[in-house]
N, C-alpha and C positions, 0 to 999 in steps of 0.2 A: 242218228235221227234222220230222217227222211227231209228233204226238201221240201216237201208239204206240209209236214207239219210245220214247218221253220216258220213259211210264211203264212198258214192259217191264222196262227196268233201272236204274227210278228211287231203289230199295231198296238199289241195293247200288251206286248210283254217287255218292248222298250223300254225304261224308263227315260224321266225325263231328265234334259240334262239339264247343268247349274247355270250352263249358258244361256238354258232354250227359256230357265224361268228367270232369270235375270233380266233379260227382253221382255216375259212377260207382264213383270213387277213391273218395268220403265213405262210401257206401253201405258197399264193402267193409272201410272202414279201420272203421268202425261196425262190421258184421256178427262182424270180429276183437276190437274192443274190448268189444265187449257183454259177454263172461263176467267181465270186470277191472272193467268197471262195475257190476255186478250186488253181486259181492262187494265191493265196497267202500259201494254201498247199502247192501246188504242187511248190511253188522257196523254200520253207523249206524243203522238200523231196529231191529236185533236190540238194542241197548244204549238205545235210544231206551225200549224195548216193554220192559227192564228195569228201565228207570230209574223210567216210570211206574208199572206196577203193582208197583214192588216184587218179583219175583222173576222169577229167570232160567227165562225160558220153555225148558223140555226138549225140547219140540218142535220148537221155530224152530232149534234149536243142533242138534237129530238129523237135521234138513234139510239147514242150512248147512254143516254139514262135510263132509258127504260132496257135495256140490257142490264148494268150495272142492279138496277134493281131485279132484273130476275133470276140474277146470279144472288143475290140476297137472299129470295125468295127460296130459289135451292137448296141454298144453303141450309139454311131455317130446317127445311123439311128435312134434311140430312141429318139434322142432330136432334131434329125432332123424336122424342119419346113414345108419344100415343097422338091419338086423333084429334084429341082436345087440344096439347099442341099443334098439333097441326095444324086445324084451324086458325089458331091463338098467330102464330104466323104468316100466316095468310093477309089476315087483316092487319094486325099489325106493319106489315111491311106495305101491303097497299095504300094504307094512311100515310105514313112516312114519303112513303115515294108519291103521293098525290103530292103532298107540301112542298117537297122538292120540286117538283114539275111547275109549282105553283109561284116558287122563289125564281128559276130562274126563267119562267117567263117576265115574271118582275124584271130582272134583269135586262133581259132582250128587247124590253120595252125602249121605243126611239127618244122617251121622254128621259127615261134615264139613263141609255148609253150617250144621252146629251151630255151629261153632268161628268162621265166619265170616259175617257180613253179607251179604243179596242183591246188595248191591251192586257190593262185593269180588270174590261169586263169578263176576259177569257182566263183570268185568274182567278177571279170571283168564281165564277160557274165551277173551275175544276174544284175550288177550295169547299165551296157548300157539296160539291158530289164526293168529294174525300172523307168531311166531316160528315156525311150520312153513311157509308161506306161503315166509318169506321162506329160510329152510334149503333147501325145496325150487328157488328159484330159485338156491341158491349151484353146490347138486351140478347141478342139472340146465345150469345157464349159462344161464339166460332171463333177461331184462332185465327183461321185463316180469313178471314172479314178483316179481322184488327189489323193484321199484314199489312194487305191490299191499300187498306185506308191510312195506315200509316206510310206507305212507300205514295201513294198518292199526295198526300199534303206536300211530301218532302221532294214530290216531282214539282209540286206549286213553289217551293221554297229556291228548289235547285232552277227552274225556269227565271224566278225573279234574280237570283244572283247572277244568273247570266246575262241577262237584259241590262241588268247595274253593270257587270262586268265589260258588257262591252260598250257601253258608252263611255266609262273609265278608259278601256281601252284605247277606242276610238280619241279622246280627248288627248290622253297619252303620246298617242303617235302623231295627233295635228300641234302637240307642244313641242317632242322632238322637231319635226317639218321646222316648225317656226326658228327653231333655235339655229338648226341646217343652215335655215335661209340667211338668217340674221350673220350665221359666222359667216356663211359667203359673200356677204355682202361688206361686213367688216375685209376680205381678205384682199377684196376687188379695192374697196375704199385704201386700203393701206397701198396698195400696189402703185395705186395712181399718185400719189401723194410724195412717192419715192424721187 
């Protein structure tokens, strides 16, 4: 065989290899999961950025929901059957996610983050956007909604344990200190007494 032919249809007589579609399986199973990763970042970032400064950033939360819902909205239309579904979720999920928008304005209201601690209210806001999250994956049947929304909650749960944890902890190592103090104080008082 000649050298011209070799490469006239060397392009398309390749096959592909197991490596090249391996990469391109990951690529596309990545390019789907990216919006499920994002928001489950981005509610550990968001409660991270509360936890520090002290109060529920309005703007990181005016971001993420409406995100969170159009990853819904996606969704929907992804598992969507015909047009009439289609629609069907459409509205449906703009409703829903009105409400939400609706709930945690409530929230971020000054009247009521009176009555409640910054840190309360930035567990509230993740828990009502978890429990739509995952409402949205009941009606709509996605698996991956229920995921997101379940690993969501359980970032609200694992945030609260930590917060309890470390003031246990905290409390913990200022009862050690004490006790420290207290023996050294005992060991000075014995010395002198000698």
């Amino acid at each position: 065989m000649s050298e011209a032919a070799l490469t006239a249809g060397s392009t398309n007589a390749i096959p592909e290899t197991p490596i090249r579609q391996r990469r391109s399986s990951f690529l596309v199973w990545f390019i789907q999961a990216l919006p499920f990763l994002v928001l489950g970042v981005g509610a550990v970032v968001g409660m991270a950025a509360t936890t520090v400064t002290g109060q529920p950033k309005r703007f990181y939360w005016e971001i993420y929901t409406p995100f969170a819902a159009l990853v819904c909205v996606l969704e929907g239309w992804r598992v969507s059957k015909s047009a009439a579904d289609f629609t069907a979720v459409l509205f449906t999920q703009v409703f829903q996610w009105l409400a939400v928008a609706v709930a945690l304005y409530l929230l971020m209201l000054t009247s009521v983050r009176a009555m409640m601690n910054d840190d309360s209210v930035g567990l509230a806001l993740l828990t009502i956007i978890a429990l739509s999250v995952f409402t949205a994956g009941i009606h709509l049947r996605a698996w991956r909604l229920l995921v997101i929304g379940a690993f969501l909650a359980c970032t609200v749960i694992a945030i609260a344990f930590i917060e309890a944890f470390a003031i246990l902890l905290m409390a913990g190592v200022f009862a050690l200190l004490c006790l420290l103090g207290l023996a050294g104080w005992f060991m000075r008082n014995k010395g002198t007494r000698v």
